[in-house]
N, C-alpha and C positions, 0 to 999 in steps of 0.2 A: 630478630633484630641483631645487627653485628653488636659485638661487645667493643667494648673500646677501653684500649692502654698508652696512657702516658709514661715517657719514658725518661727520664731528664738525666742526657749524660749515654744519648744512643746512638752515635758518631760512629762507636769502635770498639772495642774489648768486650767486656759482658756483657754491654749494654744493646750492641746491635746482635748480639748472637740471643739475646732473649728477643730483640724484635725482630728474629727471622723463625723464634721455634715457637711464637707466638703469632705468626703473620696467619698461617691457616685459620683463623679461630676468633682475632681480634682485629679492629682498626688501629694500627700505628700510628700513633702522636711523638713523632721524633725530634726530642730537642739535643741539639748539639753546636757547637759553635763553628765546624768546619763544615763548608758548604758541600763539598767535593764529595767526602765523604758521609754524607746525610744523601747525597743524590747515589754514590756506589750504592747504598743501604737499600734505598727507594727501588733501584735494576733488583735487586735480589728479593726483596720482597714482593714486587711483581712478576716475578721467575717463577714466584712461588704461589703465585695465584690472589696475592693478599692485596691489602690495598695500604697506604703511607700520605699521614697529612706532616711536610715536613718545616720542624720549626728550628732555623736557622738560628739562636737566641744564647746569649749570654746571660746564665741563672741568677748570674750576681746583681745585675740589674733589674730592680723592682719593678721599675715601669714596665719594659717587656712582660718579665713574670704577672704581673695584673695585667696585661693584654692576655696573655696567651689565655688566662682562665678563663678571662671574661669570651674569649674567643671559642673555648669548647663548650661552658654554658651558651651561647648563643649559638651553635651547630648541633650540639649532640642533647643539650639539656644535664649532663650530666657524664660522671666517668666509673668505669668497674676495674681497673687496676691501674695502680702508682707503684711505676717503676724508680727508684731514686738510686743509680748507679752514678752521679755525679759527683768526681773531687778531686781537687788540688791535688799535684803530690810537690812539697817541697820540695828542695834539694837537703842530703842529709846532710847533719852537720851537728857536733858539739852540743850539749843542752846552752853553755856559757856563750855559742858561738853564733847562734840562729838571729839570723840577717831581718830587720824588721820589717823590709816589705814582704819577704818569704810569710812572714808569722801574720803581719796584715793580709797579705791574700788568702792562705789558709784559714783565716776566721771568717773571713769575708764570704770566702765558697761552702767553705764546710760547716760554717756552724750558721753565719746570718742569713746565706740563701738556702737554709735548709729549715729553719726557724719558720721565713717568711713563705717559705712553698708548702709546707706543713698548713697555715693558717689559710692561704689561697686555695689547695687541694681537695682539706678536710670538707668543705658543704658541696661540694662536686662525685668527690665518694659517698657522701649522706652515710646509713646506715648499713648498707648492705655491702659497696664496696671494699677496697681492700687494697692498702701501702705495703711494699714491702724496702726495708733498708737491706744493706750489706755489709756484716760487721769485718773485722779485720785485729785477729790476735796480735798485733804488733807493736801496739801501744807501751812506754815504758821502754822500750827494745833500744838499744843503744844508738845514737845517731839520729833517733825518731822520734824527736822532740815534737817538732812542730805539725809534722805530719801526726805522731801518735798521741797530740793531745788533743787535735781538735779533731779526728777522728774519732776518738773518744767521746770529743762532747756531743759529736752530730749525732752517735749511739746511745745519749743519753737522753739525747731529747727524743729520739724514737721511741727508747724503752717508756720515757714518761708517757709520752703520746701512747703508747700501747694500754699501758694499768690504765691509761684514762676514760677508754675508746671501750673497755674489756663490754660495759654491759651496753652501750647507746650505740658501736659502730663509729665509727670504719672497723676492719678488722686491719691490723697492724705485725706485719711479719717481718722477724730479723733473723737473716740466715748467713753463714759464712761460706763464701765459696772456697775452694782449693785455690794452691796456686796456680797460676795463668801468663801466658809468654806475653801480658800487654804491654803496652807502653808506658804505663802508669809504674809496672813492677820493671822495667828496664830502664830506670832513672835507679832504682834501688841498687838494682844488682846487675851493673852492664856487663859482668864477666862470666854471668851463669850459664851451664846446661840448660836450653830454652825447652832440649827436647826431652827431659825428665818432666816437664809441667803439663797441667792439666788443658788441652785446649777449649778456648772459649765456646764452640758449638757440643764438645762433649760436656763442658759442666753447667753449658744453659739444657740440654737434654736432663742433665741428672737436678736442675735445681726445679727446672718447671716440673713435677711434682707436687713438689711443695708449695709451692706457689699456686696453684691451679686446685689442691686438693682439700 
């Protein structure tokens, strides 16, 4: 029986480069909010032989998010990997300076739909399955207020969710990627050498390992 991965946040950057080095081997549950690119995704991953259930879906939104779950319990019965590569990136700015819809959507994305996909997720992994998050050392880092606190906190509800999981299941994984030419890190640094960073198919090669082992 095919395995199946949810992917929230599999549009573009790592998130569609893990659900293309995972397409041989799993069913792709692709949540993203650009249509366009959730159908590019969908060409490549039947390029590749795989197959793509794709969920057009805004995380921040609870009702969706209770659809979508209630949608693979009533297809699959159940899920063996949470991908959770989805999140805001502010715009940077001043700790004194951080604009308050900036700090409201940031909470919104990165700490309450990840709160709430955590508690929808977990009885679909049961025991056996397996979340993994994606940390990010930037926290604290000047200008990265808003961004490096509730990234922060979305790592902190994983790491809980982890100690909590250790002996009943899910298994719970937080790994850091290198950096990456995405578009999330070119709101950061629009003037950088894109070609010194790690590309997104080379560090879903080097992270699915870990993920898989």
């Amino acid at each position: 029986m095919t395995k199946t991965v949810l992917i929230t946040g599999a549009s573009r950057g790592l998130g569609a480069a893990l659900a293309k080095a995972l397409a041989p081997t799993h069913h792709i549950i692709a949540v993203g909010k650009t249509v366009g690119a959730l159908e590019e995704l969908d060409d490549a991953i039947q390029a590749l032989g795989g197959h793509a259930t794709l969920a057009p879906m805004d995380i921040s939104i609870d009702a969706a998010m209770q659809q979508l779950c209630r949608g693979i319990f009533d297809r699959w019965g159940n899920l063996d990997l949470w991908l959770h590569t989805a999140i805001h990136a502010a715009p940077l700015a001043p700790a004194g300076h951080i604009g308050p819809k900036d700090l409201a959507k940031s909470m919104t994305i990165n700490i309450e739909a990840t709160a709430r996909l955590i508690a929808y997720v977990s009885p679909l992994l049961g025991q056996n399955g397996q979340a993994v998050f994606f940390d990010d050392p930037r926290g604290g880092a000047q200008f990265f207020g808003a961004y490096g606190a509730t990234k922060a906190a979305q790592m902190a509800l994983a790491r809980s969710w982890q100690a909590e999981s250790v002996k009943t299941g899910p298994k719970v994984s937080i790994l850091t990627p290198a950096p990456m030419p995405t578009a999330t890190r070119a709101r950061f640094y629009p003037g950088e050498d894109r070609a010194v960073l790690a590309e997104p198919a080379a560090e879903a090669a080097r992270l699915l390992p870990m993920i898989l082992g």
